[in-house]
N, C-alpha and C positions, 0 to 999 in steps of 0.2 A: 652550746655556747651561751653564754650570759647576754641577753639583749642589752644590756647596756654598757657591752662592750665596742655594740657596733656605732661608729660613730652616724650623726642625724644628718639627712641630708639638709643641706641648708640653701634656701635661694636670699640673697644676704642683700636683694633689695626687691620689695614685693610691687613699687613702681613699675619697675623694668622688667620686671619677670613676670609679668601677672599672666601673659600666655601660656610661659611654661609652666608656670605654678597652674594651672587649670587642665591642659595636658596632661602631666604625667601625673594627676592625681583621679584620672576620672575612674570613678565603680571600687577606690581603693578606700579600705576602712581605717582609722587608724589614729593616732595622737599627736594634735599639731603646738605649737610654739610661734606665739608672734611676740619681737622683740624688740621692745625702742630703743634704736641705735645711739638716739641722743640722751635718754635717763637709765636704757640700762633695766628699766620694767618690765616685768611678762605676763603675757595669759596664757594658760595652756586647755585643751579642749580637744573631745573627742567628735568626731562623726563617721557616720557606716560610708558616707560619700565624699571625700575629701575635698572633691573639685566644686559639687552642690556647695557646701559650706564656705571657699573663697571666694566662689561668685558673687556670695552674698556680701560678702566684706567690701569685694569689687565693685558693689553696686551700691551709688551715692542716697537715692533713694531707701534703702534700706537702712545703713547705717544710720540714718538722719530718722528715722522711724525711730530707732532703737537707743537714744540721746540718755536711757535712763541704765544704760552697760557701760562701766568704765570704760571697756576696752575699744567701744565704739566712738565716746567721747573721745579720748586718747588718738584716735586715728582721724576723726573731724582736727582736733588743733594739731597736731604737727605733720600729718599730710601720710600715704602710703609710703612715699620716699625712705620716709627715715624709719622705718618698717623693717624686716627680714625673718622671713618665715621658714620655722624648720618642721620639719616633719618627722618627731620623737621616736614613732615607730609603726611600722603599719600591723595589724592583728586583726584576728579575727572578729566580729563584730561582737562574740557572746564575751569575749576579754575587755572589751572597752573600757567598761568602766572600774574594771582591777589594775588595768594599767593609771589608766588617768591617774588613780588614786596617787599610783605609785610614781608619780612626777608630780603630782602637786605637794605630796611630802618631802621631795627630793629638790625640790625647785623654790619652792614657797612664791608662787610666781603674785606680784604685785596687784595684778589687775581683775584678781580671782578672789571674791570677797566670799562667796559660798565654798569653805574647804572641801566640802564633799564630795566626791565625783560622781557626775549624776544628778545633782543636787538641783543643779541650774534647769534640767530640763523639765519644763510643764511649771516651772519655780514664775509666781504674780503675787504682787501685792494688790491689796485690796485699793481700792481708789483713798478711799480715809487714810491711811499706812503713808498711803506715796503723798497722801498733802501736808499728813503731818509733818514726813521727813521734811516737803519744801519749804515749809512753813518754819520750822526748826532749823535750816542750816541758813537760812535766808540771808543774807549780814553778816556771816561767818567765815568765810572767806573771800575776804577782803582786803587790799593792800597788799603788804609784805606776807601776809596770808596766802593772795591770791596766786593759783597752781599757773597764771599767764605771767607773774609777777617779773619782770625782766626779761619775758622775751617776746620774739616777733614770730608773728603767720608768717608759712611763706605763700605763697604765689598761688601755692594748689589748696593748702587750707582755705583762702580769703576767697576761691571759687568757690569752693563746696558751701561754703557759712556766706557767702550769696545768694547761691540756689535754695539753700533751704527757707531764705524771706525774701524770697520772689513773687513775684506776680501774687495769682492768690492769699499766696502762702502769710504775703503782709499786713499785718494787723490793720493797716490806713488804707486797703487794696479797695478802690471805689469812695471815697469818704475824702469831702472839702471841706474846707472851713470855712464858714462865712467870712464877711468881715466883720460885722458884730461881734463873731464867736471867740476871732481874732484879739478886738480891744477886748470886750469881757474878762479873757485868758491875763492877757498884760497887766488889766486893772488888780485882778485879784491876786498876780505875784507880788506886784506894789507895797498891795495892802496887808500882806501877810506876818501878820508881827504878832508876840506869843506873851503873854501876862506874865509875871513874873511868877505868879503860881503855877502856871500852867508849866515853865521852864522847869519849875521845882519840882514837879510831879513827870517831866520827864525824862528829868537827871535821874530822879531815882529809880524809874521803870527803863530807862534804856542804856544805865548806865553801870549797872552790878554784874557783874559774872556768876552765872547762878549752875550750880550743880546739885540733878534729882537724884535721889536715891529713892528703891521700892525695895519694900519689905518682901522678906525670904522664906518661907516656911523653915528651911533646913539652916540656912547659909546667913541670917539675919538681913541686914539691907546692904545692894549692890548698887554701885552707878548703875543708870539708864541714859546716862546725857549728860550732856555740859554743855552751856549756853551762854553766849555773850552777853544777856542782859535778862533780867526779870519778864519782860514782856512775851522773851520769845522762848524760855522756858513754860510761862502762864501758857502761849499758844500751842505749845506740845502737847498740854493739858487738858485744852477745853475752859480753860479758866481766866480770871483778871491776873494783870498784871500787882495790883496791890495785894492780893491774896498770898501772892507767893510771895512778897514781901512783910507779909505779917507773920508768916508760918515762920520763914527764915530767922527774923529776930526773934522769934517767940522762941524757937525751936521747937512747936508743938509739932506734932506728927500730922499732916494733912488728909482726914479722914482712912484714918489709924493704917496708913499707904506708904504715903509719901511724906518724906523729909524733904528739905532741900537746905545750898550751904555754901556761901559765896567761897569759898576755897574748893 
């Protein structure tokens, strides 16, 4: 029989069910599906231990470690609730990752940014890698951008995204302000007023849409990025921000690499 004719078992809200979902999946190997009821998004993943792997979802402290996985984020803002986990197929542990494959191609699940299956495990970015990205999307989703853009926590997201700047956890955790430190702080938002050059120079640095391109051996030059202003394209770089604004109207190749191109 064709396994994908059997239909997946599905616990169709991972709040409520989080006992049975831990139950009947313990010592079982296989391909799971978590799927947000309210967007409609997926991730799909394999483990030899199915129960081991929901606990971890189930456990806030972990998920809250793990802030730099879509699917973790995903599950911080709009809560286990809106959740429901299926369980695509169970298999032998040495199939794992032939199956995976064959529902990430089948599924094209949202929250799975390594196609590969298999890909994700022992997968780190280098500390440099993961600043640049933050450094680079920083300001970029924003507004009508922004993936919160129109909606609300509920009740069990605004717990979790508590706990995680708690006590310790809080950047102020033990730290007063004088009074001193207090007027100081006031005085100097007062005084905070910007030259007219200085405004001019960071119209121009904060305010172009800038897209890199890098040279190809084979393929000539591809995007690498796109960024909402000079600055935060330079900081993807390692570079000033007027640098990349000279390359741009020059059109000169930036150390025979990189272009870049406000379109």
């Amino acid at each position: 029989m064709n396994k994908d004719s059997l239909s997946p078992l599905v616990y169709v809200n991972a709040y409520y069910m989080k006992k049975t979902i831990l139950k009947e999946n313990i010592g079982k190997s296989g391909i799971y599906m978590l799927t947000n009821l309210l967007t409609g998004d997926m991730y799909i993943g394999q483990y030899t231990d199915l129960s081991k792997r929901f606990r971890k979802y189930f456990t806030i402290s972990y998920i809250i470690s793990k802030k730099e996985l879509i699917i973790t984020r995903a599950l911080i803002k709009y809560g286990y609730a809106n959740f429901s986990v299926s369980i695509l197929e169970y298999c032998d542990r040495c199939d794992l990752t032939v199956r995976e494959q064959h529902y990430l191609d089948k599924f094209n699940p949202q929250y799975y940014i390594l196609k590969i299956a298999g890909s994700s495990l022992g997968f780190k970015q280098s500390e440099e890698t993961k600043l640049k990205i933050s450094k680079a999307l920083k300001g970029i989703y924003i507004g009508d951008k922004s993936a919160l853009f129109g909606r609300f926590h509920t009740e069990e997201t605004k717990k979790i995204m508590s706990l995680s700047k708690a006590g310790e956890n809080n950047p102020l955790y033990g730290k007063i302000h004088s009074e001193y430190s207090k007027k100081l702080m006031s005085q100097r938002a007062l005084n905070r007023k910007h030259t007219r050059e200085i405004k001019d120079k960071m119209s121009k640095t904060h305010g172009n849409p800038v897209t890199i391109y890098e040279k190809c051996s084979s393929k000539g030059f591809e995007v690498i990025g796109s960024f909402v202003s000079a600055r935060r394209a330079a900081k993807f770089l390692g570079i000033s921000g007027s640098t990349v604004i000279k390359y741009m109207q020059s059109k000169a190749i930036f150390k025979d690499r990189y272009k870049f191109s406000s379109k």
